[in-house]
N, C-alpha and C positions, 0 to 999 in steps of 0.2 A: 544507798542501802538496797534500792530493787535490783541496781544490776550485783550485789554482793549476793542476795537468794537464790535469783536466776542463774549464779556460778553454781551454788550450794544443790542447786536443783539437779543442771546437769553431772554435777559430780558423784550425784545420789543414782541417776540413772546409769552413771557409766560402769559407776558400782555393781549394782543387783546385775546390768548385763553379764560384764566378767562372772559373779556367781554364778548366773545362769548357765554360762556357756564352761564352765570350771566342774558344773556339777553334772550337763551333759557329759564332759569328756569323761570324769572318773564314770559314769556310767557304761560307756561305751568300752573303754578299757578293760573293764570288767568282764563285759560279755566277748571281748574278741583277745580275750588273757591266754588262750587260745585253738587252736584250729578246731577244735571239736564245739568248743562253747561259739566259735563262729559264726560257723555252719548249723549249729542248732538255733542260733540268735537268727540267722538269716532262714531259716525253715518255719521258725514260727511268722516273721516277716513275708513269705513269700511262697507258703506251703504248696501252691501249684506249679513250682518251677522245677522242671527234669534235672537240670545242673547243678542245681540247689542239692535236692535228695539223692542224685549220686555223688556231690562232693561232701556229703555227713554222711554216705553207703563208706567211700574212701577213709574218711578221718575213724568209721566203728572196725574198719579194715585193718588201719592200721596198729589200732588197739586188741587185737586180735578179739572183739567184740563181733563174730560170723554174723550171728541171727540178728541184730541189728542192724548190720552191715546190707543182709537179705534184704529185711525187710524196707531200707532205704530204695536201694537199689531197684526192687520190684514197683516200689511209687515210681521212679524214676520211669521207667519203662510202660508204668499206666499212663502217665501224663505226656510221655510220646515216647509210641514204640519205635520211633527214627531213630531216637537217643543210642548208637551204639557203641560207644562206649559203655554206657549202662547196661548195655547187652550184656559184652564182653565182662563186661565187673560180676553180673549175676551170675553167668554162665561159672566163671573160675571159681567163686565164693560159695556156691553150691556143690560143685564139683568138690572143692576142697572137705565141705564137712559131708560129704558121702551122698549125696543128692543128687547123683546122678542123671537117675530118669527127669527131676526136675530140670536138670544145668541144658540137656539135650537140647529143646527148641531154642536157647538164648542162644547157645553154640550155632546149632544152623543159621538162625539171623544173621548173626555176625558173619557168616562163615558165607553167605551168600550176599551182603551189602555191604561190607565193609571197603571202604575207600581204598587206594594203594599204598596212601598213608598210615594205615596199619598192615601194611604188607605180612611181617613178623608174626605179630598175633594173629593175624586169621589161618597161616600158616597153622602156628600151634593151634588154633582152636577147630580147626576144619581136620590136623591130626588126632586131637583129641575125641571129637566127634566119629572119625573113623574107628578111634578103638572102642568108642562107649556104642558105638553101634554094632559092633562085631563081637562085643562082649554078652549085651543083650543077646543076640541073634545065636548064638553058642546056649547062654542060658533056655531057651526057647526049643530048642532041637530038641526031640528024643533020645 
């Protein structure tokens, strides 16, 4: 009979584990159902990380959700302004909704550190820079 309990026992624990771990996963499933709820599930988990806040800058990106999009992106760049990718992200996502004066410095960062691995974009963004600088500079004349 005690070793018939001791079976009942562990079959009791093996149980609640499975629910446990049953009731984790429909958890988790949930919050990564997807890319956007991900990335917010990992923002609340990890609110200090640069990669973090520019990859929920990308996912309000690609929802054409701009000023969240900003406002990730700009975290992203407080928590380290190396992040250039996050540069590049801010710079075009401001430029896009007409923020130009602001997109300007993100542009120059990029446009002066960016690796050769972004060859392409710093291209575009060092030409963008040159028009939004000769745009000002025109506006500014008498």
């Amino acid at each position: 009979a005690s070793s018939g309990v001791c079976v009942m026992s562990r079959v009791t624990i093996a149980l609640l584990v499975v629910l446990a771990l049953t009731s984790a996963s429909v958890q988790r499933n949930r919050a990564w159902h997807t890319l956007l709820s991900l990335w917010e599930d990992c923002a609340r988990k990890s609110p200090e990380k640069s990669r973090t806040r520019n990859n929920l800058g990308n996912c309000n990106l690609l929802l054409k959700r701009y000023f969240p999009a900003i406002e990730e992106y700009q975290k992203a760049v407080q928590l380290d302004p190396g992040n250039l990718e996050a540069q590049y992200n801010l710079a075009m996502t401001l430029d896009t909704v007409g923020l130009v004066s602001q997109a300007m410095p993100a542009y120059d960062i990029f446009c002066r550190y960016a690796p050769d691995v972004y060859a392409d974009q710093r291209a575009a963004a060092c030409q963008r820079l040159q028009e939004l600088r000769a745009a000002a500079g025109a506006r500014t004349k008498p």
